[in-house]
C-alpha atoms as a printed R data frame, in Angstrom:
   type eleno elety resid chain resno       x      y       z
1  ATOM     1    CA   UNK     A     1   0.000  0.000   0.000
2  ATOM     2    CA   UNK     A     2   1.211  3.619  -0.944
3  ATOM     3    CA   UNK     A     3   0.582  6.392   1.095
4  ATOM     4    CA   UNK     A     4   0.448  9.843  -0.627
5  ATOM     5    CA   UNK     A     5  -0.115 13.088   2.079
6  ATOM     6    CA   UNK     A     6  -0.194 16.871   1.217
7  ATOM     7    CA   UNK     A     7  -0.604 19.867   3.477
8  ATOM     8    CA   UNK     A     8  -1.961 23.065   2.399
9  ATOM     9    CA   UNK     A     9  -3.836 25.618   4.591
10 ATOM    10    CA   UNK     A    10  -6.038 28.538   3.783
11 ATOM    11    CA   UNK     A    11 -10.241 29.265   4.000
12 ATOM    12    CA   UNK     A    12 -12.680 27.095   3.132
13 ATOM    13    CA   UNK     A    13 -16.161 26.201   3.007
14 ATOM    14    CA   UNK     A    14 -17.828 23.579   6.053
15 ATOM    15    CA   UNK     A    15 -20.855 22.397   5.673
16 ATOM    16    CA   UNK     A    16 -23.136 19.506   7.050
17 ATOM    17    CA   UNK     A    17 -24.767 17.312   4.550
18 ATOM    18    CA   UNK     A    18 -26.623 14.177   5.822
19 ATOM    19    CA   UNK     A    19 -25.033 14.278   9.241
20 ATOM    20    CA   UNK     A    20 -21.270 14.601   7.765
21 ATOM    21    CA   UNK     A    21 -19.007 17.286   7.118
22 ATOM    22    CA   UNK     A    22 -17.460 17.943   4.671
23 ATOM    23    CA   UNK     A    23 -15.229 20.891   3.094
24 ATOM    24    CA   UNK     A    24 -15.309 22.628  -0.164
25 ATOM    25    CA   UNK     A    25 -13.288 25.517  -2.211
26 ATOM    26    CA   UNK     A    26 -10.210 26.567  -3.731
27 ATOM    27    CA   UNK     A    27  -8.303 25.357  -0.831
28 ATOM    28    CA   UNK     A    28  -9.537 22.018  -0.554
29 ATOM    29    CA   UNK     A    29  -9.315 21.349  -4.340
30 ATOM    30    CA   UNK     A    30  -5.265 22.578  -4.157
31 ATOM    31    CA   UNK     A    31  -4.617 19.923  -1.167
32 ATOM    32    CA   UNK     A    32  -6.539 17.296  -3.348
33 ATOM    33    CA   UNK     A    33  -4.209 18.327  -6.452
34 ATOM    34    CA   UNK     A    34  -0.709 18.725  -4.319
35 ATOM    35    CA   UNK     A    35  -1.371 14.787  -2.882
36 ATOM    36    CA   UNK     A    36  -1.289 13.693  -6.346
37 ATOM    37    CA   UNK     A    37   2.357 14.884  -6.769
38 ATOM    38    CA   UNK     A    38   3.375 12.891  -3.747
39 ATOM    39    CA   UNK     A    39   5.132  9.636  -4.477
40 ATOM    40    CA   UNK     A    40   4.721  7.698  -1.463
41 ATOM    41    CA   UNK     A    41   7.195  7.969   1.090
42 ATOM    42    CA   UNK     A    42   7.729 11.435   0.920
43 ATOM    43    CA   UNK     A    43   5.267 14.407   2.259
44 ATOM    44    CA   UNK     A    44   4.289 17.439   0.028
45 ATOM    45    CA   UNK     A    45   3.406 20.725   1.634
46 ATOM    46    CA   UNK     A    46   2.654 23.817  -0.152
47 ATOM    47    CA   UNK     A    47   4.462 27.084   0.057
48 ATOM    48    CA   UNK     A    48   1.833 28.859   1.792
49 ATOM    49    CA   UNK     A    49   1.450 25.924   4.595
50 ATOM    50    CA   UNK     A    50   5.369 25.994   5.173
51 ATOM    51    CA   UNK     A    51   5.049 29.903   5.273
52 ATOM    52    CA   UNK     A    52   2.471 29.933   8.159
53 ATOM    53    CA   UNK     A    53   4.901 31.170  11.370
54 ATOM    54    CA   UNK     A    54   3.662 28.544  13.649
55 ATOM    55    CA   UNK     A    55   4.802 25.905  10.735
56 ATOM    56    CA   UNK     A    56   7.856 27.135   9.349
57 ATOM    57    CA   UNK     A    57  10.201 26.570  12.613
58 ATOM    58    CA   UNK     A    58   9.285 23.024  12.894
59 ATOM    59    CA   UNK     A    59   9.748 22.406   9.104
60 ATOM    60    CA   UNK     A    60  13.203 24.296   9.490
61 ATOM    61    CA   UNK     A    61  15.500 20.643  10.306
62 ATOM    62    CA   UNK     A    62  14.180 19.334   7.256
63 ATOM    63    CA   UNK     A    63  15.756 19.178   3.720
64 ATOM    64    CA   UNK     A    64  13.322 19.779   0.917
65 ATOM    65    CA   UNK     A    65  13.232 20.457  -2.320
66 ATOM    66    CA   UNK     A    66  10.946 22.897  -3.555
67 ATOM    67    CA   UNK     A    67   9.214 22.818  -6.617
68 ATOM    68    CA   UNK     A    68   6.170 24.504  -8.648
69 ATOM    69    CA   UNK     A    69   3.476 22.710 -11.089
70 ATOM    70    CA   UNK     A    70   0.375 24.146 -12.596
71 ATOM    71    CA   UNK     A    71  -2.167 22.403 -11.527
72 ATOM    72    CA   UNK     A    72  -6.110 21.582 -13.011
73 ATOM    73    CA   UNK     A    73  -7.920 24.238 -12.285
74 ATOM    74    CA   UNK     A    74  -5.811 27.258 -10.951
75 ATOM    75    CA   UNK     A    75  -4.501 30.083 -13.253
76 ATOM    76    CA   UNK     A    76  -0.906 30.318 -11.148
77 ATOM    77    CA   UNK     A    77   1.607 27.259 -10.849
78 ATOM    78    CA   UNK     A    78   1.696 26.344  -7.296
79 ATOM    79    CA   UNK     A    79   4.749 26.289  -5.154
80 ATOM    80    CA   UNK     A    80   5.407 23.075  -2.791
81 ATOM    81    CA   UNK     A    81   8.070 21.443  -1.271
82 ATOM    82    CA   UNK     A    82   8.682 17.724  -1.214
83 ATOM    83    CA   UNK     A    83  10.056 16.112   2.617
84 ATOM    84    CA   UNK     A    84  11.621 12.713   1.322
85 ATOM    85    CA   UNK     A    85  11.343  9.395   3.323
86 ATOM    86    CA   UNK     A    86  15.118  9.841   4.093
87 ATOM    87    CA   UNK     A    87  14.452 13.522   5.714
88 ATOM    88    CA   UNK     A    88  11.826 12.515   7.447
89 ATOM    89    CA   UNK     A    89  13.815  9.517   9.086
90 ATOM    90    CA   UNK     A    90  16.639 11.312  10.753
């Protein structure tokens, strides 16, 4: 089995439907996008997540490489960086 996470943070939409939440907008739909350019193994969090200033000094240890994709739906390429499985382990 292959686990694929993203992070990304920003507004969004809540609402109750049939006795379950659920979340919708423009932030949701870039966190849905961003997991599919994980590989497994590895964690991808967007540039605005890492930027937040409660986020950025834990992320700090970490080597990442950052990179940018335009993704379905979105005029602007999004920036993310990738955490490999080897990062993550030390």
């Amino acid at each position: 089995m292959i686990l694929k996470v993203s992070i990304h943070a920003g507004r969004c939409i809540a609402s109750t439907l049939n006795d379950q939440l659920d979340y919708f907008g423009p932030t949701v739909n870039i966190a849905a996008r961003l997991q599919s350019e994980a590989a497994g193994g590895d964690i991808i969090v967007s540039q605005t997540f890492a930027d937040d200033p409660v986020v950025a000094p834990p992320l700090a240890p970490y080597a990442m490489t950052t990179e940018e994709r335009s993704i379905k739906g979105f005029a602007e390429p999004v920036t993310y960086h990738r955490l490999s499985a080897a990062a993550l382990a030390s």
